[in-house]
N, C-alpha and C positions, 0 to 999 in steps of 0.2 A: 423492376428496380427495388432496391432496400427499403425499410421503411421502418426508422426510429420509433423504440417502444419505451417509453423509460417508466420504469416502476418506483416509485417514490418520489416524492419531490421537494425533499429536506434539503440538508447543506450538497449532497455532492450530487442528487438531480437536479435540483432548480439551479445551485449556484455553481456547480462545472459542467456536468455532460449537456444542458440544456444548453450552455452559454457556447461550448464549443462546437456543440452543430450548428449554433447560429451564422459563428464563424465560418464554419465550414461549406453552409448554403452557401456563402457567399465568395469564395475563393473562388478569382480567375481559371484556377485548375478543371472548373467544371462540377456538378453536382454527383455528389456519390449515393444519396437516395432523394426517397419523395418526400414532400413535405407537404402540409405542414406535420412537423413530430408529434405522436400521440403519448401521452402520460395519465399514470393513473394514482390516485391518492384517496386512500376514505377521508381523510381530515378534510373538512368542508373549507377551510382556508385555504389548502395546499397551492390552489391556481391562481388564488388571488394576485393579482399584478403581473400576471405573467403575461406573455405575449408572443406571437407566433406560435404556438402550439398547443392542443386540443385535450381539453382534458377530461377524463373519466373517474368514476369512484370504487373503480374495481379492474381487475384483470378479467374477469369476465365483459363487462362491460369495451374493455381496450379493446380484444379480441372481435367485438362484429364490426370493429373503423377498421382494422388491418389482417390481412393474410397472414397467419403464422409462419408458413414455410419463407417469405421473404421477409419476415420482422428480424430487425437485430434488436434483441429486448437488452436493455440498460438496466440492471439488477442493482437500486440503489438503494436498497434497505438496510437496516444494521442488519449487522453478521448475527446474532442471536435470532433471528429468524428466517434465517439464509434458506434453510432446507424446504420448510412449507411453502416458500415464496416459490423456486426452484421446481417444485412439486408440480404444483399446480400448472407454473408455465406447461413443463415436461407434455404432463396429462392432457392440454390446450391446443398440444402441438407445435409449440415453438421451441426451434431448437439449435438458435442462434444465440446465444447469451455470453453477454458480455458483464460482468462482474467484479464487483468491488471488491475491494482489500479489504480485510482477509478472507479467504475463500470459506475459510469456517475457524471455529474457536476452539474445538478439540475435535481428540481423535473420531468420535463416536459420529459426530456430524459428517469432519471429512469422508469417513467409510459410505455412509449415504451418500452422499453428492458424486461419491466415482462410481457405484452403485447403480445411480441413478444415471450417470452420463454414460454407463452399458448400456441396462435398458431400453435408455430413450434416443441413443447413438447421439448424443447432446456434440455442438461445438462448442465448448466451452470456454472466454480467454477471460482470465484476469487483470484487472484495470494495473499494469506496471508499466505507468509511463518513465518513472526513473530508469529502468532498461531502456527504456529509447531516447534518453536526453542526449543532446548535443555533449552535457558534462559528462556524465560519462560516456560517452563515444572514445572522449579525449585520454581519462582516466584509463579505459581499455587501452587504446594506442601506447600510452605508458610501458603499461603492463606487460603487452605482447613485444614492443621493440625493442625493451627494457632499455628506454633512453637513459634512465636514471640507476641502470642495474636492474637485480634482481629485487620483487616486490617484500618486504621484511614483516610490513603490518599495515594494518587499514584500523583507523579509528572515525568512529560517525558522531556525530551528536545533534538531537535534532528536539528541540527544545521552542516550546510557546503556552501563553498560558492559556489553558484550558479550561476554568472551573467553571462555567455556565453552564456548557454542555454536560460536562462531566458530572453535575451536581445536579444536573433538571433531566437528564435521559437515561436512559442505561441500555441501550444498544450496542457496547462495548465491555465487554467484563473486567478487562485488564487495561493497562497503561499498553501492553503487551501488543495488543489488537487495535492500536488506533497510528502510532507515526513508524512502528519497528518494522512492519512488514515490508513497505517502501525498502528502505537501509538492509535490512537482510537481503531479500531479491538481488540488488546490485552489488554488496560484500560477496554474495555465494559467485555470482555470473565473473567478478574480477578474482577473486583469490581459488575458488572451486572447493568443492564439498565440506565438511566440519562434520567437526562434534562439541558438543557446548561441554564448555571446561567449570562455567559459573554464570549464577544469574541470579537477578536479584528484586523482589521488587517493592514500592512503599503506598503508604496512606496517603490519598489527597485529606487535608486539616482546612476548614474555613469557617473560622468561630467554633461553634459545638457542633458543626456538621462535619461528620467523616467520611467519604467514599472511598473503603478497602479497596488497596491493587492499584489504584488509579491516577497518581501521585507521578509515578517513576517507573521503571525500566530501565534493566544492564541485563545486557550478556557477553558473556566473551569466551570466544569460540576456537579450535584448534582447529587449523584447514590440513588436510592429505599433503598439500604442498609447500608445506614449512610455514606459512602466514598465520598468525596472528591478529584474532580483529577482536576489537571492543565496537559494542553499540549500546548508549545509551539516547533514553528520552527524558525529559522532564517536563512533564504538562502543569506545573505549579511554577514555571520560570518566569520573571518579571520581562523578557523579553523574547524574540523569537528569534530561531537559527536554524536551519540546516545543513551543515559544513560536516565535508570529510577528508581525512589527511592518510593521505599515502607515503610511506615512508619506505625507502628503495634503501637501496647499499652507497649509493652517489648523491642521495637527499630527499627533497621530499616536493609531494605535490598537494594542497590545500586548495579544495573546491568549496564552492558555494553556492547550494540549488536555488531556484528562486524560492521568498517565501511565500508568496501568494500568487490570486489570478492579477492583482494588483500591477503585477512587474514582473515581464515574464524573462530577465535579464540574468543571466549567470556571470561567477567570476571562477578563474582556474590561477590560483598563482605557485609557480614552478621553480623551486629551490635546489639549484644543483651545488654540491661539493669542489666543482673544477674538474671533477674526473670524469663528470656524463659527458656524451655524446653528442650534447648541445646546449642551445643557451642554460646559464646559470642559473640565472634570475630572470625571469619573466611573468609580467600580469597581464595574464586577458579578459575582458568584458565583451558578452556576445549575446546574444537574443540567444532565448532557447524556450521556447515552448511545447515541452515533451509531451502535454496532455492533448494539443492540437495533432501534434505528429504519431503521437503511439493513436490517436483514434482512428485517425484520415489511413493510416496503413493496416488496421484492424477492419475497415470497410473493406478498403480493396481486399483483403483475404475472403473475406464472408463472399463475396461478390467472385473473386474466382477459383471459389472451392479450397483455397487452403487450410487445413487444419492446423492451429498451433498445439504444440508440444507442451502439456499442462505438469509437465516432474519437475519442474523447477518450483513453480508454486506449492505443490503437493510437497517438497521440499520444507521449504519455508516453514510451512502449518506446522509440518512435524518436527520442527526443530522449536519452535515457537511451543508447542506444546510440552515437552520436554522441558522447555526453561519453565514452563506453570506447574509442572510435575516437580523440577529444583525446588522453584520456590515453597511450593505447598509442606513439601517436605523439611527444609528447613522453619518453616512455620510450627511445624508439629513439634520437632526438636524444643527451640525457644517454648514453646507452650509447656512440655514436659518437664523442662530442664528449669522454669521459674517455680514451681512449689520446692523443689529440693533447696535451692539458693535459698527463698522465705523461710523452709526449715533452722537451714544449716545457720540464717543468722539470728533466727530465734534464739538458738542457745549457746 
């Protein structure tokens, strides 16, 4: 049987993948591995208050409680140190990983990690529970039956405030690499492929402390298929949102993913013109727990040999990098372009 490995035990191992195998031991459906889950964290706090599950202070150490060939390792590190983590497992033998968003922060990184998923014949899946929510299922349906017409644009906006983390860690370099990747994954899966048209990104400010990049995110992308999408973030927002608005030729459709593990409740409400194919106006509120569903079916593959198909993510990173290639670039511009101004109004 499987047997939970999670590596790290910050915000998205102690307080999601930990909380959802809890869940998951305990589903009528039947157990999908063994338990109890093993984790590992050098921070001597890490385990503190935790429960149900076995904790270690190294990946070496994780490695003599579980079998590599049946671990499905939970890679929940910042992305800034994706690759050594990744490494080590490879080298350990484990080759089961399941991983967090973003798969990596630039190009130089991702080349390793497909590199290495040669080498080590790695399965590799990306934590995109947004591709498996109930909301979009619905949005897809849209999409494909063109209840509302043909799809014209998709805007996202996904907005909370952030500065604690943002101001006390740096396992995220960009605004870029912490809510966009989500929102890309599922604009690329509903409208298909792009090229970034524009992107944009700012300073987190909080008193005389500034953390460069970390502030905001935009890009806005042309799709091969006529679509149109904007994604922004803003991790400086006085309040939180994830809503995305599909806008058809017959109207439009305005979703909203849940904001936390808090409330795992979605809303889709669907505005037709008179000319769609079905109701006009309609709001639905439905349970949707995308991060219980994208695991529970992320087992079952590990468990009967299915390989998932890793170019959508691979996707993602390189489009995501590109917009940090815009930005930096328009960075240099403005930097260039202010001594001439201070010149020109010296005299």
């Amino acid at each position: 049987m499987l047997q939970p490995l999670i590596v790290g035990l910050g915000r998205s191992g102690a307080g999601l993948h930990l909380k959802v195998l809890n869940r998951m031991a305990s589903s009528p459906d039947g157990p999908l591995f063994a338990r109890p889950p093993i984790a590992c964290d050098p921070r001597p706090e890490a385990g503190r208050d935790l429960h149900g599950v076995t904790v270690t202070g190294s990946i070496a150490d994780a490695s003599r409680l579980v079998s590599p060939p049946s671990a499905v390792v939970h890679v929940c590190t910042p992305p800034t140190s994706r690759v050594p983590v990744l490494t080590e497992l490879a080298e350990r033998g484990f080759v089961k990983l399941l991983v967090e968003k973003p798969l990596a922060t630039d190009r130089t990184e991702l080349d390793r990690i497909i590199r290495l998923c040669c080498r080590h014949d790695l399965e590799l899946v990306v934590v995109s529970h947004w591709l498996h929510a109930n909301l979009t299922h619905r949005l897809r349906q849209l999409v494909r039956e063109r209840t509302l017409g043909r799809l014209l644009s998709v805007t996202v906006a996904q907005d909370k405030p952030r500065f604690l983390r943002s101001l006390t860690t740096q396992g995220h370099p960009t605004a870029f690499d912490v809510e966009v990747p989500h929102a890309l994954g599922v604009v690329l899966d509903l409208a298909g492929p792009a090229r970034l048209l524009d992107a944009q990104w700012t300073d987190m400010r909080c008193g005389d402390t500034v953390r460069p990049r970390m502030a905001g995110a935009r890009l806005t992308l042309d799709h091969g298929s006529g679509v149109r999408s904007d994604i922004t973030s803003d991790l400086t927002a006085p309040v939180q949102r994830r809503s995305i608005t599909l806008t058809f030729r017959h109207g439009r459709a305005i979703g909203h993913y849940p904001l936390s593990e808090n409330d795992d409740h979605a809303q889709l409400m669907i505005l037709g013109d008179g000319h769609s194919r079905h109701t006009v106006r309609a709001h639905h509120v439905f349970r949707d727990d995308a991060l219980t569903t994208f695991m529970r079916r992320t087992y079952q593959r590990f468990a009967e040999g299915e390989r998932a198909d890793p170019s959508p993510h691979l996707d993602v990173v390189r489009l995501l990098c590109t917009a940090k290639d815009h930005c930096r670039a328009e960075d240099r511009r403005r930097t260039q372009d202010r001594p001439r101004t201070e010149s020109a109004r010296a005299h």
